[in-house]
C-alpha positions in Angstrom: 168.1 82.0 13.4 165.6 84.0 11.8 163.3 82.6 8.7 163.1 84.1 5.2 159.4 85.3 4.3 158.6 84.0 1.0 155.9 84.6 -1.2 154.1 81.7 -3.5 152.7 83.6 -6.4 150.9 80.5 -8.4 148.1 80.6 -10.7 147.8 77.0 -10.5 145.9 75.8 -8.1 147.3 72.3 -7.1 150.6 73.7 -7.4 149.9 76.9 -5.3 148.2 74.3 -3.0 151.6 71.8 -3.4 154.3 74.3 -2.9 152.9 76.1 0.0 152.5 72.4 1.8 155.7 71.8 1.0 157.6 75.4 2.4 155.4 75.6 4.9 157.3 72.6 7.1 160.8 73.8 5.9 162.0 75.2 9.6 163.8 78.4 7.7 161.0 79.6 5.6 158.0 81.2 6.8 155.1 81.7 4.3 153.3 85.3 4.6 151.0 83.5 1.8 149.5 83.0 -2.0 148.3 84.7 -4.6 147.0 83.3 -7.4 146.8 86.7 -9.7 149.3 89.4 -10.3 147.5 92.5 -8.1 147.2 90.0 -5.1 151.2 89.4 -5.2 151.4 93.1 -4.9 149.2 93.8 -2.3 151.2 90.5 -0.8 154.6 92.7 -1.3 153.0 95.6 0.1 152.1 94.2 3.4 154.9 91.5 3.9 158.3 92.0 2.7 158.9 88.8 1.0 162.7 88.1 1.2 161.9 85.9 -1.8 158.7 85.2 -4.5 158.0 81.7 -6.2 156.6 83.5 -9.6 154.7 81.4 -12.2 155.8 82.2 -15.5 152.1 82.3 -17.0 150.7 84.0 -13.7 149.3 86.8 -15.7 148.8 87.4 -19.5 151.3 90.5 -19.2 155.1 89.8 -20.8 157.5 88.7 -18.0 160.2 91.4 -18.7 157.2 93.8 -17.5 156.2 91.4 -14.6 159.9 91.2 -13.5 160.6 94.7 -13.7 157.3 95.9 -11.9 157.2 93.1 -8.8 161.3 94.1 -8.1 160.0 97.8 -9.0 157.4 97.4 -5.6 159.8 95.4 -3.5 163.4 95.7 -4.2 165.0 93.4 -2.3 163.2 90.4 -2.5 164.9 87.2 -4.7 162.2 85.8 -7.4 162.4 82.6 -8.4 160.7 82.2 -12.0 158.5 78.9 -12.3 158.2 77.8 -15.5 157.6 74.8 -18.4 160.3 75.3 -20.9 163.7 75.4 -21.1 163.9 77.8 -23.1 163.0 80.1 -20.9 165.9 79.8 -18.7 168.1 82.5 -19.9 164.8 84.8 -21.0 164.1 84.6 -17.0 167.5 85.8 -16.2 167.9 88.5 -18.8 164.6 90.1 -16.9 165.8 90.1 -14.0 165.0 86.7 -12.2 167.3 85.9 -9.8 166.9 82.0 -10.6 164.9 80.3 -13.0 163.2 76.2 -12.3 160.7 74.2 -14.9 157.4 73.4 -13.4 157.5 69.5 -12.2 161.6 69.2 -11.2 162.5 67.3 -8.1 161.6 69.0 -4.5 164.7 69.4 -3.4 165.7 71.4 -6.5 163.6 73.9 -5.3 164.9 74.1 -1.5 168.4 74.1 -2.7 167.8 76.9 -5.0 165.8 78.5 -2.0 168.9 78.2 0.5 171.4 79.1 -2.0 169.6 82.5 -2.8 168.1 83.4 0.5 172.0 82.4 2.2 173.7 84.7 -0.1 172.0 88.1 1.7 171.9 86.7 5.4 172.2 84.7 8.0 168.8 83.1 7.5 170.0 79.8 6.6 172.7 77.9 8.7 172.2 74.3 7.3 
């Protein structure tokens, strides 16, 4: 069974820090790393072929629609979760392009079953 590279692109510190401490012991992930700006998560895609990116919402000043657009621009076939604080933003994430969409805060294993369900639908990375 082979592991899905993901990328953790967090502005946030402690939940950079939190996220990549919690992926980092699930057996089917494999973390290439973090970036904490919007140029680092490129030079991230450029060097790792992420299977999927954690994206904060607020990770750069930029509107997400342009965000969206330029990270799946650079690296096609990688599945982007959007992190963000509002529900609102929900159906804004998917109309740009986010595969899936969670608020900032939800329970763990919200995460990892949004995780297995996206990475699962391409491959066989996940056999749980």
């Amino acid at each position: 069974m082979s592991r899905a590279n993901v990328i953790i692109a967090v502005r946030d510190t402690d939940l950079r820090l939190s996220l990549d401490l919690m992926l980092r012991d699930e057996p089917y992930l494999k973390v290439l790393g973090t970036a904490s700006t919007l140029e680092s998560t490129f030079g991230l895609t450029k060097v790792g072929r992420p299977d999927l990116i954690l994206l904060e919402w607020v990770l750069s000043n930029r509107p997400i629609e342009e965000m969206l657009k330029e990270i799946k621009g650079k690296s096609p076939n990688s599945k982007v979760i959007l992190l963000g604080n509002s529900a609102n933003q929900e159906s804004l994430a998917r109309q740009c392009g986010a595969d899936a969409y969670l608020r900032i805060g939800g329970a763990p294993e919200s995460l990892r079953s949004t995780i297995k369900n996206l990475i699962a639908k391409d491959s066989e990375i996940v056999q749980i």
